[in-house]
MDAnalysis code that builds the backbone (N, CA, C; Angstrom):
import MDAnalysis as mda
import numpy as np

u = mda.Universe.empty(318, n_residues=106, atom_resindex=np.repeat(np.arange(106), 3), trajectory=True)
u.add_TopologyAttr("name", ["N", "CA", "C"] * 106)
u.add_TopologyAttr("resid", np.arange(1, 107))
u.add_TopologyAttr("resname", ["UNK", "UNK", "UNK", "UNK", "UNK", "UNK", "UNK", "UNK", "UNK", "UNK", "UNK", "UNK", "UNK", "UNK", "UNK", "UNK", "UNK", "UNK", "UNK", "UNK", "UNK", "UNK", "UNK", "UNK", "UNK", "UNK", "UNK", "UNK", "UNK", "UNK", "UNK", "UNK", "UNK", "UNK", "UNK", "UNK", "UNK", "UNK", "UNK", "UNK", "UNK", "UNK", "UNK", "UNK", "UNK", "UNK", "UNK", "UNK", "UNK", "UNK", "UNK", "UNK", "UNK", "UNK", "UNK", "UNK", "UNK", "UNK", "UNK", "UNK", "UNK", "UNK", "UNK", "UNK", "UNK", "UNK", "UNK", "UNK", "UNK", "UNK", "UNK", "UNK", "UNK", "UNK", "UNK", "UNK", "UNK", "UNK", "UNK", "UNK", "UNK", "UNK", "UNK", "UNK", "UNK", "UNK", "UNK", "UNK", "UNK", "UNK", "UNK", "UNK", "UNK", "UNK", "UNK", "UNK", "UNK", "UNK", "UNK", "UNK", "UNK", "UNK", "UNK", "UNK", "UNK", "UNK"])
u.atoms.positions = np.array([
    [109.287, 114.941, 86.394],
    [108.190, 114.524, 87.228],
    [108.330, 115.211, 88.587],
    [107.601, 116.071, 88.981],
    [107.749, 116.679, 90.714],
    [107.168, 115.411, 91.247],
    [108.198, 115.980, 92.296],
    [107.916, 115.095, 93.665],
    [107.359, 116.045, 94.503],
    [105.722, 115.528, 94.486],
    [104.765, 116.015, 95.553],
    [105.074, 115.406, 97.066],
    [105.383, 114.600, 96.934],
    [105.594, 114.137, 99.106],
    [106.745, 113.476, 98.988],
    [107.307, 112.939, 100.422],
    [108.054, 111.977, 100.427],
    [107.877, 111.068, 102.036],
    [108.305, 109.558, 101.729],
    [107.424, 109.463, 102.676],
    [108.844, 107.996, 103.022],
    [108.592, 107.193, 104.133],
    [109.659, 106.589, 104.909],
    [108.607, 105.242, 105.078],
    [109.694, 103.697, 104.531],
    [108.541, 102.584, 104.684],
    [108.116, 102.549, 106.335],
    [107.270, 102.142, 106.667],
    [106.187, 101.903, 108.092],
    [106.520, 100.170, 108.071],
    [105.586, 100.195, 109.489],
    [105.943, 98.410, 109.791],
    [104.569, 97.821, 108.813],
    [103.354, 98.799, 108.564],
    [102.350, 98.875, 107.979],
    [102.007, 99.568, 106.805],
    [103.381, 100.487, 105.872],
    [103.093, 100.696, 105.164],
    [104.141, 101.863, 105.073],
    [104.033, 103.015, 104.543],
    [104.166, 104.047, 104.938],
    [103.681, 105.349, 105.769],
    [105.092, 106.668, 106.101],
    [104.340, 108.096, 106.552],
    [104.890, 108.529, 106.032],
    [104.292, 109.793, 105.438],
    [105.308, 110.857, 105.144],
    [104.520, 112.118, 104.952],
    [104.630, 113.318, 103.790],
    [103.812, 114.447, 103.544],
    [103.223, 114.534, 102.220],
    [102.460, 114.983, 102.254],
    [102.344, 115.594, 100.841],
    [101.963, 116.901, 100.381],
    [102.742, 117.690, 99.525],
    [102.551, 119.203, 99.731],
    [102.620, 119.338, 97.895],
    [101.865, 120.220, 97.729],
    [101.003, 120.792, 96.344],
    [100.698, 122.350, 96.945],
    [100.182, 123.132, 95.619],
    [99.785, 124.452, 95.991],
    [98.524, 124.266, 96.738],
    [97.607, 123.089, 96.633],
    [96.369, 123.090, 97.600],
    [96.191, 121.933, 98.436],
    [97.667, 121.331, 98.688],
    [97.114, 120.559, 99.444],
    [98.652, 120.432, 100.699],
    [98.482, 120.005, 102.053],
    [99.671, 120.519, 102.859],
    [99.288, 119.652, 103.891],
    [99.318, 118.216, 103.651],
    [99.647, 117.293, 105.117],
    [100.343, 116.368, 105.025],
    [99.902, 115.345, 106.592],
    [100.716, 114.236, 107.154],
    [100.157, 113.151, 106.841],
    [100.533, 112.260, 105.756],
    [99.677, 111.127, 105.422],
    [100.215, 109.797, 105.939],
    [99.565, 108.958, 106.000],
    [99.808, 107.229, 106.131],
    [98.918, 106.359, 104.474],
    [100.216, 105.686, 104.838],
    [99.748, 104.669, 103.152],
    [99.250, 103.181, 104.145],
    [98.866, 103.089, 104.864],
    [98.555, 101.725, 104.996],
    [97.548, 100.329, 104.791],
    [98.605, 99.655, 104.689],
    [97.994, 98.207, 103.954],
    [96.703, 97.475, 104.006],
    [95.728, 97.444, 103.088],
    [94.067, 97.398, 103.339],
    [93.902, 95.876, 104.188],
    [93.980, 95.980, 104.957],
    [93.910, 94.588, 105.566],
    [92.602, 94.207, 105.092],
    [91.382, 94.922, 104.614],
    [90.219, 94.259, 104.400],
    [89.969, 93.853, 102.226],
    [91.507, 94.122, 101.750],
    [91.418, 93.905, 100.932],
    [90.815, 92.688, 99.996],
    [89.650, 92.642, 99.002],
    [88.877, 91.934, 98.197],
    [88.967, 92.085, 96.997],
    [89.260, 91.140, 95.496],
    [88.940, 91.580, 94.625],
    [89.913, 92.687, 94.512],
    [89.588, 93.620, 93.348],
    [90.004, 94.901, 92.988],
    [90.410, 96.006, 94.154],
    [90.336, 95.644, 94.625],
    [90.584, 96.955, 96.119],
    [91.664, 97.294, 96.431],
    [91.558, 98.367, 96.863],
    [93.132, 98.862, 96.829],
    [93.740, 98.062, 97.802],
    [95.038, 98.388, 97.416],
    [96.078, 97.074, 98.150],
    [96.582, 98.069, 99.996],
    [96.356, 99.732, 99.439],
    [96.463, 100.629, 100.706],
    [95.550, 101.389, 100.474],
    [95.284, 101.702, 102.173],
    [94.230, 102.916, 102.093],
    [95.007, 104.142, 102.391],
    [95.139, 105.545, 101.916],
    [95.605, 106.580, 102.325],
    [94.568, 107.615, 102.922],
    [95.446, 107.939, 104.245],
    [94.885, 108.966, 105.421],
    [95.406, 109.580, 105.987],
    [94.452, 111.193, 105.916],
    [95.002, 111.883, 106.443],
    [94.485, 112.183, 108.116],
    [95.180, 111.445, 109.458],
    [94.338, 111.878, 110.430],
    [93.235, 110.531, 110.351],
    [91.530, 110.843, 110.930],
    [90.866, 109.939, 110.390],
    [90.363, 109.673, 109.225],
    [90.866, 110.787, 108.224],
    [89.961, 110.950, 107.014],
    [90.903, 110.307, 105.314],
    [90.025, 109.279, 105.621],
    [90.796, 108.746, 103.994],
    [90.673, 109.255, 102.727],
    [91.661, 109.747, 101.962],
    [91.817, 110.175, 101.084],
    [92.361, 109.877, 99.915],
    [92.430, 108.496, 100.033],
    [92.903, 108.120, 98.740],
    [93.155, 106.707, 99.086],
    [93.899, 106.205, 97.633],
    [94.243, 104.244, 97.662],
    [95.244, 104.436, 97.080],
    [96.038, 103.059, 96.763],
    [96.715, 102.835, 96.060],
    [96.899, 101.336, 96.157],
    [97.584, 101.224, 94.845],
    [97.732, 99.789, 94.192],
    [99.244, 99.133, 93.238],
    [99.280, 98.249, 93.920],
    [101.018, 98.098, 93.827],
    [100.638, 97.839, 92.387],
    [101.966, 97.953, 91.469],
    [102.033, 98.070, 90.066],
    [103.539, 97.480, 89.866],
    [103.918, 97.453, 88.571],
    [105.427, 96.583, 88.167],
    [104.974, 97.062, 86.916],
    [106.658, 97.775, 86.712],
    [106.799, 98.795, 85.047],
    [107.022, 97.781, 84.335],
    [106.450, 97.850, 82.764],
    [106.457, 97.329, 81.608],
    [107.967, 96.490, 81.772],
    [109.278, 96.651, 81.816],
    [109.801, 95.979, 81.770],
    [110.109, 94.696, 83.069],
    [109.633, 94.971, 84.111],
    [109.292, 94.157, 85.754],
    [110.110, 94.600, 86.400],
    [111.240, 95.202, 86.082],
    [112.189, 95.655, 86.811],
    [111.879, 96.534, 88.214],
    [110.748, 97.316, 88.337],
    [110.999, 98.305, 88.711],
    [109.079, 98.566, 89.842],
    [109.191, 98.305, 91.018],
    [107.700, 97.997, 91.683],
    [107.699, 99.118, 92.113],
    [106.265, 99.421, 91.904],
    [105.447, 101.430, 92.776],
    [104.548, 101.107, 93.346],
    [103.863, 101.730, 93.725],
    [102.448, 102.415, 94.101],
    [101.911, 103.123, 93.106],
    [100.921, 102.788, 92.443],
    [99.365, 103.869, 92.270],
    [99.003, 104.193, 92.776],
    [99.388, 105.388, 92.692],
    [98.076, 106.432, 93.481],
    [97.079, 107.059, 93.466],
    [95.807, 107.106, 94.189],
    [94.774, 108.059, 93.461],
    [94.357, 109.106, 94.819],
    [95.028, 110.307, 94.878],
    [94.528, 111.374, 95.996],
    [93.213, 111.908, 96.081],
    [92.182, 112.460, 96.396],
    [91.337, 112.936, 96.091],
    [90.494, 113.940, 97.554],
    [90.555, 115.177, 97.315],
    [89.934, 116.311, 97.883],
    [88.725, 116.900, 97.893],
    [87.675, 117.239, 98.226],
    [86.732, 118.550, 98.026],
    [87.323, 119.509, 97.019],
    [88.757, 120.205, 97.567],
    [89.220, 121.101, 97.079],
    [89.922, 121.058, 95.672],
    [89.374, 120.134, 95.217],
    [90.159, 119.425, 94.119],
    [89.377, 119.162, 92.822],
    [89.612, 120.066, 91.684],
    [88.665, 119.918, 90.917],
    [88.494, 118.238, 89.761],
    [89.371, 117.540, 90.469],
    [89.619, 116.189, 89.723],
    [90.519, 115.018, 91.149],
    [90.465, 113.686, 90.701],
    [91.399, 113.264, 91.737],
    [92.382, 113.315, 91.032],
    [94.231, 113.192, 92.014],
    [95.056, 113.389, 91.248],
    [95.764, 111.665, 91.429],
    [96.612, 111.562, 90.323],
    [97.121, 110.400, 89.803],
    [98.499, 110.652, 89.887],
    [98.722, 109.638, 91.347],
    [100.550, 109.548, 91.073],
    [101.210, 108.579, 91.171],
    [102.691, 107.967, 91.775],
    [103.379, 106.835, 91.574],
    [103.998, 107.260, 92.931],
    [104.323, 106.021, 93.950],
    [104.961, 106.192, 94.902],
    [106.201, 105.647, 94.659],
    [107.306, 105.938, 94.516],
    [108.345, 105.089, 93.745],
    [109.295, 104.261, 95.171],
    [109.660, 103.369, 95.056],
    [110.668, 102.804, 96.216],
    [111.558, 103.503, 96.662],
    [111.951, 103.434, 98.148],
    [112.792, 104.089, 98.815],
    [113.820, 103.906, 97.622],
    [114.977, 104.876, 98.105],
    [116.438, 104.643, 97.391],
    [117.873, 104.743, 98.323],
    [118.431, 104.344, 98.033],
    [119.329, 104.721, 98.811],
    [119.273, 105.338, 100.311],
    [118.584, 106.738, 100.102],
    [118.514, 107.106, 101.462],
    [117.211, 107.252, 102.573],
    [117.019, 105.775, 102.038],
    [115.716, 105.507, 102.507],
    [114.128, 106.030, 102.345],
    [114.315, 107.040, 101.456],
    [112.917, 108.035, 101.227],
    [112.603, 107.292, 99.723],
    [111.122, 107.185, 100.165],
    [109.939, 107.323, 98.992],
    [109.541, 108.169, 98.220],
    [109.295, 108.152, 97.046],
    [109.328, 109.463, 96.693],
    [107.572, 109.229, 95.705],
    [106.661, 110.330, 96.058],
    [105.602, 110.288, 95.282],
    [105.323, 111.022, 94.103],
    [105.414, 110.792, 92.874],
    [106.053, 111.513, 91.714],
    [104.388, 112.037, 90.890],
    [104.352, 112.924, 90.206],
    [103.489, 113.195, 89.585],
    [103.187, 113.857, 88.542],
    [102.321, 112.864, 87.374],
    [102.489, 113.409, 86.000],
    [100.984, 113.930, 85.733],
    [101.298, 115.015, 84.739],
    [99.940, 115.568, 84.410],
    [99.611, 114.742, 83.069],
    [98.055, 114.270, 83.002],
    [98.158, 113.226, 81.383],
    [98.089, 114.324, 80.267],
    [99.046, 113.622, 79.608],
    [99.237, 114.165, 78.019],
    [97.905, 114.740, 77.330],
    [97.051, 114.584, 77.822],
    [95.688, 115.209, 77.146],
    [95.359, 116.786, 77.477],
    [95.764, 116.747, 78.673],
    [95.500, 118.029, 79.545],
    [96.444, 119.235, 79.024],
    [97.497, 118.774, 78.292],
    [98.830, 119.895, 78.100],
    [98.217, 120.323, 77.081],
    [97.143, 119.995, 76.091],
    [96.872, 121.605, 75.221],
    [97.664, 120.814, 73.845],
    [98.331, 119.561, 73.833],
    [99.261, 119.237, 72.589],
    [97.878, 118.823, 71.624],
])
């Protein structure tokens, strides 16, 4: 799984980067305070311009809490789908990203 960004918890969420062949900034994950219903639990921004959500999740076995992510660009011929995984040890977040099994051509 590449790790597209990495990012450090906030008093509000997270900061960190995120870098791809088309994409190269300074993001904030923070917490939708106007959250309703289905809504994302964070809004992600770059600057003033939001670019994405995410939504806390817990892996099949519970062990293990992320972020959903959904990025999304102009420059981007799809939005992309990733996992913000919990700091570890040395305090970094790590935003991981899989391409879906449909797309590989199997």
């Amino acid at each position: 799984m590449p790790v597209i960004g990495t990012f450090t918890p906030a008093k509000d969420g997270y900061t960190g980067s995120i870098t791809t062949l088309a994409l190269n900034a300074k993001v904030s994950i923070l917490v939708n305070e106007g959250k309703q219903g289905n809504a994302p639990d964070f809004l992600i921004t770059a600057g003033a311009i939001e670019v994405g959500a995410a939504w806390r999740r817990t892996n099949h076995s519970g062990a293990l809490q992320y972020l959903r992510v959904k990025l999304d660009d102009p420059l981007l011929p799809e939005p992309i789908w990733a996992a913000l995984l919990e700091a570890g040890k040395d305090g970094v977040a790590r935003l991981v990203w899989v391409r879906d099994r449909e797309d590989d051509g199997a």
